[in-house]
N, C-alpha and C positions, 0 to 999 in steps of 0.2 A: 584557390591560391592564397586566398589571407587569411583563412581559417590555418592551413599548415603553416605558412612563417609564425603566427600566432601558438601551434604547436609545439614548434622548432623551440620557442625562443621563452616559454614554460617551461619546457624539459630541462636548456638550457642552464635555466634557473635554476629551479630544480637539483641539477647535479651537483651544481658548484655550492650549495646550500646545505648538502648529505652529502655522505662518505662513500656513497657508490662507486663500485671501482668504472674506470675510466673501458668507454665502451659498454655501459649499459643502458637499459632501455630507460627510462624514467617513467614513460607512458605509453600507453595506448588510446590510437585514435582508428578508429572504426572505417573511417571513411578509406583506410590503405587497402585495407580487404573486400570494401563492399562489391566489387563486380567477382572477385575471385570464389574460389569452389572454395566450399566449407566456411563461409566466412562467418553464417547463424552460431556453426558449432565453438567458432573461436570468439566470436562477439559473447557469447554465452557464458565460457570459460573464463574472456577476463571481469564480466561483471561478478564472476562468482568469487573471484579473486581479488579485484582491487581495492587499494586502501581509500582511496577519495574517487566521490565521481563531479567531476566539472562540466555540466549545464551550462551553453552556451544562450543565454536567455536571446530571443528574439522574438516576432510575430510569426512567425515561419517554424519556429522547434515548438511550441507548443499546437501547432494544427498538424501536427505528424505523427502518426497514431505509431509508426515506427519508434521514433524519441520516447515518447508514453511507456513503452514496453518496455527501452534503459530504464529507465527510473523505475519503474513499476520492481524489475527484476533486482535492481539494488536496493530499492528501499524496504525488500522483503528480509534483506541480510542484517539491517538497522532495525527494524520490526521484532526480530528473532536477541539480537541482543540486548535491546531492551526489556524484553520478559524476562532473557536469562538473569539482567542485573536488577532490573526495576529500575532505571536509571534513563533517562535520555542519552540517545546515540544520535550523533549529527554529523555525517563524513559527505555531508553535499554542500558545494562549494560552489556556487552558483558567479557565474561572469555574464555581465551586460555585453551582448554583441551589437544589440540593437534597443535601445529602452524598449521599455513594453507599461503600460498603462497598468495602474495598479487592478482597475477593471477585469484587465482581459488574463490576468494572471489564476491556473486552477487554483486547485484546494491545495495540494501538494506544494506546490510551490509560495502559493502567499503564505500559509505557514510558517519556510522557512524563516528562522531569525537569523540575517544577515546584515549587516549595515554596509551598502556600496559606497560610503561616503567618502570611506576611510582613504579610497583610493582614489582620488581626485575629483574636484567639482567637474573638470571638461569631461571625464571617464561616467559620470553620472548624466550628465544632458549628454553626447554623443556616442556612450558605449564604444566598445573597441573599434569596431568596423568603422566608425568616423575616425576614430584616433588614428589607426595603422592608414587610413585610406589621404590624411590631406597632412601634407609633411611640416605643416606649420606645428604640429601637436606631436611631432614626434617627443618632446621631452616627458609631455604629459602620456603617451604610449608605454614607454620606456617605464614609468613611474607604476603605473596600472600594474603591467603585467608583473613586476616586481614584490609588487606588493600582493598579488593575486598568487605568486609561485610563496613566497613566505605563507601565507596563510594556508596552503595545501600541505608542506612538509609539517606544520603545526598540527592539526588536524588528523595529518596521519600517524604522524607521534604520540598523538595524546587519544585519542580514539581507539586503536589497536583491533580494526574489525576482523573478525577470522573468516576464512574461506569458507564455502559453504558448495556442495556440489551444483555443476550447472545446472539452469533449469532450462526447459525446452521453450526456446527464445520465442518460436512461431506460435506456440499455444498463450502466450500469458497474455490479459489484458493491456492495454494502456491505463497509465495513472492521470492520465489527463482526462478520462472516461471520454465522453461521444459528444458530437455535438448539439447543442440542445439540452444538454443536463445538467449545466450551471446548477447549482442552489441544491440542486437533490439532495431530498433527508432519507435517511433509512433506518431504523430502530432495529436496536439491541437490547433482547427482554430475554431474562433468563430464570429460567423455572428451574429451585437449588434451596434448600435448607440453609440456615445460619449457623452458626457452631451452638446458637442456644436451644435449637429445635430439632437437633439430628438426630435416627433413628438408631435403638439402643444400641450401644455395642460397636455405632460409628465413630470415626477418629475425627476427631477435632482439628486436625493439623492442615486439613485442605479446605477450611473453613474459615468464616470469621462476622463479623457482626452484623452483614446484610449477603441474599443471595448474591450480590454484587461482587463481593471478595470472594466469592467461591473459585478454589483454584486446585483445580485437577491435573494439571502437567507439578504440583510438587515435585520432590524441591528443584526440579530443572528451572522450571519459570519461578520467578519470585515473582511476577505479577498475575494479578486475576485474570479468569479468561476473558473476563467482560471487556475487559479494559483492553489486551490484547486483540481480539476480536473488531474493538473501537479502532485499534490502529491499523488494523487490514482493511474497513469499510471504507477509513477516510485516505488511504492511499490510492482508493479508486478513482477520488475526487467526488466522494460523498459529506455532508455532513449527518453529525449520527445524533439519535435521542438513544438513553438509555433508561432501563426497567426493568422492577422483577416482575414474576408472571404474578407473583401473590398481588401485588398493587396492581396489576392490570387485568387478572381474572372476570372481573364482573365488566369490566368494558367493552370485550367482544362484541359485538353486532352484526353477521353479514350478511344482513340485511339493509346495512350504510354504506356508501362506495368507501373503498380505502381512502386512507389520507398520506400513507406511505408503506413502501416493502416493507415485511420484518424478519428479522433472523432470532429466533427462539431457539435459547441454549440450553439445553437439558440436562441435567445429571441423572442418571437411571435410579439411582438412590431416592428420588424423590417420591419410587411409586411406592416406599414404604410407609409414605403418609398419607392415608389412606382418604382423606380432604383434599390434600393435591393431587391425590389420584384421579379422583372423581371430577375433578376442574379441570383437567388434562384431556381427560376421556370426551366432558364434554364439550370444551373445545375443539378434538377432534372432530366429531357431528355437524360442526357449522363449516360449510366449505368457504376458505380464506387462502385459495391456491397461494396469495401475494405473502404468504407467513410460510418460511421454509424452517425445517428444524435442524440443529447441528448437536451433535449427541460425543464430545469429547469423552474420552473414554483411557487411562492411563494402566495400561496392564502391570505396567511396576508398582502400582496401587493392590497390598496382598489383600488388603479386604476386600476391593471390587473385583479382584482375580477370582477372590474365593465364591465370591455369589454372582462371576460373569452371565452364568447360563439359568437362573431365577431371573435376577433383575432387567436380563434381557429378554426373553421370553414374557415379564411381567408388562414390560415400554412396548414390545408388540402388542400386547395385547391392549394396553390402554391407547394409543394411537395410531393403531392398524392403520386408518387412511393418510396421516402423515409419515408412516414408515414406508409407505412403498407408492408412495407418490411422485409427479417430478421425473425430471432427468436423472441420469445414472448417476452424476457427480450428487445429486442431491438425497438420492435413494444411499448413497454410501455414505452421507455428509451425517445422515440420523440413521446407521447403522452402527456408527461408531470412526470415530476419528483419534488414530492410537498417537500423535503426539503434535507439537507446534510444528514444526517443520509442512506436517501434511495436512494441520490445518490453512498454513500458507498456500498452498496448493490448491485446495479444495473449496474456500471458503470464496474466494472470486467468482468463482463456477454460480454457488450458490446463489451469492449476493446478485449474478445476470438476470439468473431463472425470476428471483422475487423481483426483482422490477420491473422485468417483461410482462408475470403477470399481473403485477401493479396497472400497469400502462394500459391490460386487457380491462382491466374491472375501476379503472377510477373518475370521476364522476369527469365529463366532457363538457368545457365550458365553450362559447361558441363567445368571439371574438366583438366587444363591441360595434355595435353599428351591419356588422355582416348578417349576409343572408343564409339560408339553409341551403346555397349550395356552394357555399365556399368551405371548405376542409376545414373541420374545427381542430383547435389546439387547447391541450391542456392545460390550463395555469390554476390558481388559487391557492389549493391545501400544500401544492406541493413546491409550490415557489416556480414552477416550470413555468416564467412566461419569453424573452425572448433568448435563442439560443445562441449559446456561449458563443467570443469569436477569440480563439486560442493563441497562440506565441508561441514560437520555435526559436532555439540559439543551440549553439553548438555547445555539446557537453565537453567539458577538458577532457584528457586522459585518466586513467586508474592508474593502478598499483603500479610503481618500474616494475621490480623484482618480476611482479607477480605477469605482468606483459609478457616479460620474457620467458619468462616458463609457467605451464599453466600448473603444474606439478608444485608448486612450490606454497610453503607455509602460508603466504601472505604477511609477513609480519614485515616485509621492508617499508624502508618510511617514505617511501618517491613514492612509491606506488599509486597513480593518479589512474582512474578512469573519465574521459573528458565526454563520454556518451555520442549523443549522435549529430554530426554536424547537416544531415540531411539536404547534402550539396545545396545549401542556401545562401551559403557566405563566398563562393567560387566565382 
């Protein structure tokens, strides 16, 4: 019931703040459809389409693996423009329903640079659900969401996210990850030539001073994949170390329990260096299931077009047991991943498989003081000591425009997506 007056009275805002003609939607809120048929397919449609998505922060929306999966799904649209431009993209618009302790807040969202101040000291100690709920604060209510509807039309004005096709809402992960996996690191190491060591006759142009800047979605992405990659790991609600394979070559050991997953970024181009060949190969030989490989691969690239069926037939042959290792998502992740979009897709998948088998092989510390038969828990290398306790709040609405028709550009400026209120504020 106060999550929608709280809807109503956004939208409200909203309209009379843009030019929308009278009788449009402003936003979408999730919670009109959730018992109705198709509601995945149209939840799906407006994250794929909204201009802002509004998180209603609370204790209750971040322990909802539901909510996880909004965010997760839009933040892959922010992710993708980012690369496009090299630029931060920020269209999360985050509203206090309930404080929530800076503690128990994931990655994803402490992240966010938001300032809640702006909108009142009482809206900061009592968040909305105290304001709307005790009438003495009604001026400071009124103030809040005002100033909560201006910063969303802002946002979507100045941001200008494009549509991007649904993704299938029931397969994505949550960005709020699992319980339990607070802290989690997971490395991004990437085996890749610099533009000063590339093999004869190679172009310079998807290259540049460390394998770090190696960037293979040219010129679509203007950012490296490393870095791209970094911003799909920590949307999981990881944090990430980053490396090339040349600096991490002689460190291998598996014969030491991991100390975290890792996602090793390949360029096929690299088995022309016939030293990183042989460091390739040999690190195939050492079983390190917790290290999955991702083999970007850009067909509009005419010199990797020209040598697809060498250089790939050459990467079989030097990492036969990491090519056909793994789950399907992972067995196709180092077969070749032909652009960002599907390495959005695909890379989640991955990023499971290495920390499941992290989880299988890393070293088991048994709990001060306990005996051997109480169920030991992981902690130490990986920072895993006690598990996370999350926060849930009601997402605002997306895009108007885009609410009302799922067909449509995305470029109106209401257009709010307010994510998932997970009947918590009813």
């Amino acid at each position: 019931m106060w999550v929608e007056r709280l809807f109503r009275d956004l939208c409200s805002h909203v309209m009379a703040l843009t030019d929308l003609p009278a009788g449009s939607d402003a936003g979408f809120m999730d919670r009109e459809i959730r018992s109705g048929e198709g509601w995945s397919e149209r939840l799906a449609a407006a994250l794929a389409t909204c201009r802002v998505f509004v998180p209603l922060f609370s204790p209750r929306y971040f322990a909802s693996e539901m909510c996880g999966k909004e965010w997760f799904a839009f933040s892959q649209r922010l992710i993708q423009k980012s690369a496009i431009t090299n630029e931060s993209a920020d269209a999360i618009v985050p509203a206090l329903w309930v404080p929530v302790p800076p503690a128990q807040l994931p990655g994803p969202a402490e992240r966010l640079q938001f300032n809640h101040n702006t909108f009142g000291e009482r809206y900061v100690t009592d968040g909305l659900y105290g304001l709307i709920k005790l009438r003495g604060y009604a001026e400071q209510y009124e103030r809040a969401v005002y100033e909560l509807a201006k910063r969303i039309v802002s946002v979507a004005e100045t941001v200008r996210l494009a549509s991007t096709r649904p993704v299938d809402y029931r397969g994505i992960p949550s960005a709020f990850g699992t319980p339990g996996n607070a802290g989690r690191t997971l490395q991004v190491t990437v085996a890749a030539s610099s533009r000063h060591d590339l093999p004869e006759g190679r172009s310079p142009e998807y290259y540049g001073d460390s394998a770090l800047e190696w960037n293979p979605y040219h010129p679509v992405s203007q950012k490296p994949i490393a870095y791209v990659a970094e911003d799909l790991v920590r949307s999981l609600n990881y944090r990430t170390t980053m490396a090339t394979f040349d600096d991490e070559a002689g460190h291998f050991d598996s014969k030491q329990p991991p100390t975290r997953p890792e996602i090793l970024i390949v360029d096929r181009w690299v088995v022309e260096d016939e030293h990183r060949r042989q460091r390739l190969a040999a690190f195939d030989q050492e079983s390190r299931p917790w290290i999955n490989v991702v083999v970007p691969w850009n067909r509009y690239d005419h010199q990797s077009r020209a040598k697809e069926d060498e250089l790939t037939r050459r990467l079989e042959e030097t990492l036969p047991v990491k090519m056909g290792q793994g789950r399907a998502a992972c067995r196709a992740a180092a077969n070749g991943v032909a652009n960002m979009e599907t390495l959005g897709q695909i890379l989640p998948q991955v990023v499971e498989a290495a920390a499941q088998q992290f989880l299988r092989h890393a070293q088991v510390y048994l709990p001060a003081g306990s005996t051997h038969t109480e169920r030991p828990r992981l902690i130490g290398p990986m920072g895993m000591n006690e598990p996370f306790t999350p926060a849930p709040s009601v997402p605002f609405p997306p895009d108007a425009q885009r609410a009302r028709t799922a067909s449509n550009d995305g470029n109106d400026a209401d257009d709010i997506d307010r994510g998932d209120a997970d009947d918590s504020e009813s």
